[in-house]
C-alpha positions as CSV (number, residue, x, y, z in Angstrom):
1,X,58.6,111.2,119.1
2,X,60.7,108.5,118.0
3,X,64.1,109.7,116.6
4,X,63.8,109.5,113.2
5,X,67.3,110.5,112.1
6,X,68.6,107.1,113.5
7,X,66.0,105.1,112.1
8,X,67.3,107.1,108.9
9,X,71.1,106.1,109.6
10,X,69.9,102.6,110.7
11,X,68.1,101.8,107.1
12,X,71.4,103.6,105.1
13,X,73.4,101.5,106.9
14,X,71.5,98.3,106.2
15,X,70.9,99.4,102.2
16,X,74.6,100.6,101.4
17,X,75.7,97.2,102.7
18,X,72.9,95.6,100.4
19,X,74.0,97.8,97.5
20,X,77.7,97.7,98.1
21,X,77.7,93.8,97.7
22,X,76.2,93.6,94.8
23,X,78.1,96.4,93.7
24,X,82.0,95.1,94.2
25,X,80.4,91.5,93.4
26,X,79.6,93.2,89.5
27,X,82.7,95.0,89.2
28,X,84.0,91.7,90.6
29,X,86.0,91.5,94.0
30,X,87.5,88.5,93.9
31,X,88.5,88.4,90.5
32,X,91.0,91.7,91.2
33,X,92.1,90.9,94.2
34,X,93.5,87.3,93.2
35,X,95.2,88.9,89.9
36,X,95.8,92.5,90.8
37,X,96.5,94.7,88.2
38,X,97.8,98.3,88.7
39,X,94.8,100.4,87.5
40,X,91.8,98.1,89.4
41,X,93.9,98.4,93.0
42,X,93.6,101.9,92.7
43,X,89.9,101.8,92.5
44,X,88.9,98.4,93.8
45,X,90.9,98.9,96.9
46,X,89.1,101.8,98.8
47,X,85.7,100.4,97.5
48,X,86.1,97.0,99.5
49,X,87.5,98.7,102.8
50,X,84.7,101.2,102.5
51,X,82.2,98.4,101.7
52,X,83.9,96.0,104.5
53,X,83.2,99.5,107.3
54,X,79.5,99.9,106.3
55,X,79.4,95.8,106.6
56,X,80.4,96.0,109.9
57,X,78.3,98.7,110.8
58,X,75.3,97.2,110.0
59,X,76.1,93.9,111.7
60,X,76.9,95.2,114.6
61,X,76.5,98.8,115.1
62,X,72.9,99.1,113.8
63,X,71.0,96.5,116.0
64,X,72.8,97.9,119.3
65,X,71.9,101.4,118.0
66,X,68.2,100.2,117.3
67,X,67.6,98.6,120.5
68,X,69.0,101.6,122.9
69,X,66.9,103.9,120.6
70,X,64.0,101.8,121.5
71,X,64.7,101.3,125.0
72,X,65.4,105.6,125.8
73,X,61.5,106.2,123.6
74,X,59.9,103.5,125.9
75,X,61.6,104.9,128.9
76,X,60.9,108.5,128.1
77,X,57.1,107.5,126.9
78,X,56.2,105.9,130.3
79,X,57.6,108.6,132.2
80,X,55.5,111.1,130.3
81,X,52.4,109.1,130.9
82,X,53.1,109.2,135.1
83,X,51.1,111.4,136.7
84,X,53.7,114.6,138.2
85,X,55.2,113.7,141.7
């Protein structure tokens, strides 16, 4: 059976980092950090590092994840299809 709870984390990875672009790019990133104002740090701040995490999940975490997920089904598939011995 192919483990579906990281396939799950895999896809919420990939859409959070999807959604959290267009996200900080509406409430406009750039915009508050090149003329910070007190009340938009507050908020703005903790967004982009939490945005910038799942980014780098999902570039690197994810397809490393994937492909050992992949590689342990295959593994474990074959061996179930040898005959006992």
């Amino acid at each position: 059976m192919i483990p579906k709870k990281t396939l799950f984390f895999c896809a919420a990875a990939v859409i959070l980092n999807w959604a959290g672009a267009y996200l900080l790019n509406s409430l406009g990133l750039v915009e508050h950090m090149l003329s910070p104002h007190g009340n938009t740090l507050v908020w703005i701040l903790p967004l982009s590092v939490l945005f910038y995490l799942v980014r780098f999940l999902a570039y690197f975490l994810v397809p490393g994840l994937l492909l050992g997920t992949f590689l342990v089904y295959t593994i474990e598939k074959r061996r179930a299809q040898l005959p006992p011995g």
